[in-house]
N, C-alpha and C positions, 0 to 999 in steps of 0.2 A: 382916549386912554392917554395917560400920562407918558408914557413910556415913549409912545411915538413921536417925542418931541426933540428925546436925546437919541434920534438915531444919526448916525454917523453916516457922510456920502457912500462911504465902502457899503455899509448895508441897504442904501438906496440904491445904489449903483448893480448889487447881487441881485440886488428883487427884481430891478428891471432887468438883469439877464436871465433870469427866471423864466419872468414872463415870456422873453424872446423866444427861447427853446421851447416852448409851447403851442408857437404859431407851425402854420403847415408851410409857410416861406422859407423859415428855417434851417427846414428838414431839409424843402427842395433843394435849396443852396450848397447844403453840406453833401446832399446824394451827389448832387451835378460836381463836386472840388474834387469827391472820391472818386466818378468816375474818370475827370480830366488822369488827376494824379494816376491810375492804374494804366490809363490809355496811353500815357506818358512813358510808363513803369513798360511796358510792352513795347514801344516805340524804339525807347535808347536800348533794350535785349536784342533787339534784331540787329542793329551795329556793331 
């Protein structure tokens, strides 16, 4: 296709974070920052 010639880094760069949020790594990664973050969030309330 013609069009995919004039695509622009920004649009390559979306697609491959597309794809990323797709993987099951991901997700693990972002579960695992939220649970630090609220463990954290709990930690400094007892002080």
């Amino acid at each position: 296709m013609a069009l995919r010639e004039y695509r622009t880094d920004a649009a390559v760069a979306a697609n491959e974070a597309v794809s990323q949020t797709s993987s099951p790594a991901y997700w693990v990664c972002l579960a695992l920052l939220l649970a630090t973050l609220v463990l954290a969030v709990r930690i400094a309330s007892l002080w």
